[in-house]
Structures are given as C-alpha cells and as structure tokens.
N, C-alpha and C positions, 0 to 999 in steps of 0.2 A: 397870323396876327400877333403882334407884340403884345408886351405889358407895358405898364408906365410902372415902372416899380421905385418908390419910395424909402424903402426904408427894410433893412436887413435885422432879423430878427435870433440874437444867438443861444441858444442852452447854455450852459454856465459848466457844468463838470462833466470832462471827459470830451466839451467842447473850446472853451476858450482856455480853460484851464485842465493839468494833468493833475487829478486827485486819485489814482490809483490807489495809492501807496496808502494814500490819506485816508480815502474811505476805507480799505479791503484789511490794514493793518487793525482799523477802529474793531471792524466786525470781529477780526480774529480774538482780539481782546475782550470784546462781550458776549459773545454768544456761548461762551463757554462758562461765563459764570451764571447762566440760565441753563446748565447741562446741555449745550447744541453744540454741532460741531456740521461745521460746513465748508465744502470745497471753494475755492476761489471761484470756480467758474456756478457753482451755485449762488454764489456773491454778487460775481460780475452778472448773473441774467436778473435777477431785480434791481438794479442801480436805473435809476430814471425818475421812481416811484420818489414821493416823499419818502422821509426815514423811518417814522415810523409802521407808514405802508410795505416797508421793505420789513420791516420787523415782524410785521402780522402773516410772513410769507414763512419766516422759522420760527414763532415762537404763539401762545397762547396768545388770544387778545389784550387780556387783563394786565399783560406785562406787556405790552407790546412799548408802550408810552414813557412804563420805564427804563426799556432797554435804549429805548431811543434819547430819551433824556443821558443815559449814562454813556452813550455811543458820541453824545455832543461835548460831553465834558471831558473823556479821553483824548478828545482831538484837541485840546487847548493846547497842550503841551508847547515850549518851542519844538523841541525835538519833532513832534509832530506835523507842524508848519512847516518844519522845514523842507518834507515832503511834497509839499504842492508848489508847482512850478507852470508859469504862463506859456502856451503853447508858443511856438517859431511859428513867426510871421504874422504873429496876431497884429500886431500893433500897426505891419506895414498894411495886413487887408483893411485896416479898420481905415487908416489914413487912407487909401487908396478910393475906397467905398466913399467916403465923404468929400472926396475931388470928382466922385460921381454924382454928386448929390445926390447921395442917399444916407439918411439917418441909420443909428446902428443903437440897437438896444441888446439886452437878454432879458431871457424869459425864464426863471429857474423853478423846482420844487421846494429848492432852499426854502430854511427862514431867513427874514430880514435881519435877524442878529445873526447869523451867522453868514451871510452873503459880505455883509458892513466890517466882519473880522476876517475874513479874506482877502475884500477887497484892498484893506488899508494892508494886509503882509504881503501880498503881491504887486501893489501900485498900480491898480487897475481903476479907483476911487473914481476917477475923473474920464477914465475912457471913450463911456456911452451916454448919446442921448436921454436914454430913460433906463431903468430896472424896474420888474416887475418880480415880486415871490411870489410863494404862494400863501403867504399872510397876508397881503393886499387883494388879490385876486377874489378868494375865499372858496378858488374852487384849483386844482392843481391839475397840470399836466395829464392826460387829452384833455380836457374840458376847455372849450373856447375861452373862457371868459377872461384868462390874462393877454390875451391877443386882442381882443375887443377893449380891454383896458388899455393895451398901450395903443392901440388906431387912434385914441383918444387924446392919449399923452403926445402924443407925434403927428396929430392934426395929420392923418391919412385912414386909408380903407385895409380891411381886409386883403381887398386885392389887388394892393398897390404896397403887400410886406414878402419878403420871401422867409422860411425858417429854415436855419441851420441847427443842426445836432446831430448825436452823436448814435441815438437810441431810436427804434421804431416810435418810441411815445412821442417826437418828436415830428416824427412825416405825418404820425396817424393826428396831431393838433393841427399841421397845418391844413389838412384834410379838411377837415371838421372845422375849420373855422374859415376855410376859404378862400386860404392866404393863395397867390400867385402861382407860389412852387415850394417844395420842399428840396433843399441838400445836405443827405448825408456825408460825413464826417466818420474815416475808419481809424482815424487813431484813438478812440475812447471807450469808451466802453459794448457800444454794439458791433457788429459784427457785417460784413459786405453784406452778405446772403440776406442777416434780420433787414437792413436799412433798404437793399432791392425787392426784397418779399414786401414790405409793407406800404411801398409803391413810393418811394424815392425819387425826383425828377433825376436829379443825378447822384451819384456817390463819390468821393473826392477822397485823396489819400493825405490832402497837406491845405493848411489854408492860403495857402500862397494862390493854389489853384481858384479861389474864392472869385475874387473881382471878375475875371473874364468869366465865368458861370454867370454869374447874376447879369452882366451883358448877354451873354446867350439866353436869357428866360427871358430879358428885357426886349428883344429881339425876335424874340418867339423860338421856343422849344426845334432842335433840329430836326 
C-alpha cells in the first residue's frame, strides 16, 4: 500500500548544507579556552544536538550557554562563511520534488538568528515552503513538536511528510512523530551504519538520488 506523501521534510546541516568546516573549526576554537580538547570525530558524533546541547557533552553545565554563545560569535567571521557551501543537486531535488507536488521545508536545531545569517550567505532565503528551529518549535530535534508544527504550516499530516537528514536524530524524529518514512543522507555528518542502525527507510549517498526515493515510499516501500 502506497503513501500519499505531501511534502519533504529536510535537516539543515550536514543535509542541505555542508558546514563541516564551519561547525568543527568553531569547536576547535572554543573548547580549548574552557581547557577541552576534542577529536573531530568526538565532534562529529554530537552534531544533530542543539549547540549548546552539544556543549553540555564536553564541558560543565554552568558554561555550557557560554561556550555556546562564543561558539556563534566565532562563526560570524567572513573567513568563516566562507566555509559553508550548499550541497550539489540540492536546488535540482527541490525543483524536481515540487513538479511532484510536494512541498519542501526544513526542520533544524539551529536558532532563527542564526539559520536567517546562513540563509542570506548561501542564497537559500527563498528555497522552502516553510522553516522551522528550534526557537519556534520550543522543543528540538527528536521531539515531535517541529514536525506537528510544520503539518500545520503546510496544511498536511504526519503521514503524508517524509524526513531527510543526515544524523540518526533525524530517523529517530520521523519515528516519533509518524512521518511516512525516513531518508538518510551519507554525506554529513552521520555515518551509513548510525542512519541504518536507527532504522532508516533508506540511506542515499547524493541528493540527486532524492526524488525517485520519495516516489518509491510514495509507491509503497520495496
């Protein structure tokens, strides 16, 4: 039995956008004036989390807010910017998906100030239907409640969204909230194994591969 699916739901870093460089150079830079020092891939396994959630993983609580505060204001830099770069093929799945009729949103932990200074360096301002943070939501990545926010904003259901990302926090939300299907995404920060362990309808190595996926869930799962 098919889905009627409505509307594509995307993570924002490490999914539409490649902030590697962006996020992992920031942490280089602060965690060591709170005496920490952490490997990249101790890096890379909390990225999903909000930032300062990601902070409360290396550092005391009491400081967490301010590492994370000075972790946003490192990134302002141009030199910093200039590290973040729109993934290939984003723009073709998104057009492609909307000759599907189906709406395309994201759903990030960002904040809204800092998703709005992205979006304007990258030219992505105008691309989706809707965005959701996690300062509107009020509750962040697993928790349903920016997914039930945008059903709202995009006059559809639960399960009638699919979610794209890059991270298991991402399969485990659409999970939890109901959505149609989940597809991982291996170019960002999770890892094949995390995105299939955490029950991934599919895993994909490129967005190109996007549109016929979402027909095949549409379609009902092979």
């Amino acid at each position: 039995m098919g889905n009627n699916i409505k509307a594509v739901i995307f993570d924002l870093d490490g999914t539409v956008i490649d902030t590697f460089e962006h996020i992992v150079q920031a942490f280089e830079l602060v965690l060591p004036q709170f005496g920490v020092q952490k490997t990249r891939e101790d890096i890379r396994a909390v990225i999903g989390k909000t930032l300062e959630e990601c902070y409360r993983e290396f550092l005391p609580e009491a400081v967490a807010h301010s590492a994370a505060e000075l972790h946003h204001e490192t990134q302002q830099s141009p030199e910093m910017y200039e590290l973040i770069t729109v993934y290939e093929h984003l723009r073709q799945a998104v057009d492609t998906l909307h000759e599907q009729q189906c709406k395309v949103a994201v759903l990030t932990n960002r904040s809204r100030r800092s998703v709005d200074l992205i979006f304007a360096h990258t030219g992505l301002t105008d691309t989706f239907d809707a965005v959701v943070t996690a300062d509107e939501s009020g509750a962040p990545k697993p928790d349903s409640a920016g997914v039930l926010m945008l059903a709202g904003l995009l006059d559809t259901g639960a399960r009638e969204m699919v979610m794209v990302g890059d991270t298991s926090i991402d399969v485990v939300t659409a999970r939890r909230a109901g959505m149609a299907g989940s597809v991982g995404l291996t170019h960002g920060f999770g890892l094949r194994r995390e995105l299939e362990a955490a029950g991934a309808d599919y895993v994909i190595d490129s967005l190109a591969e996007l549109p016929s996926i979402v027909e095949r869930l549409n379609n009902g799962k092979d």
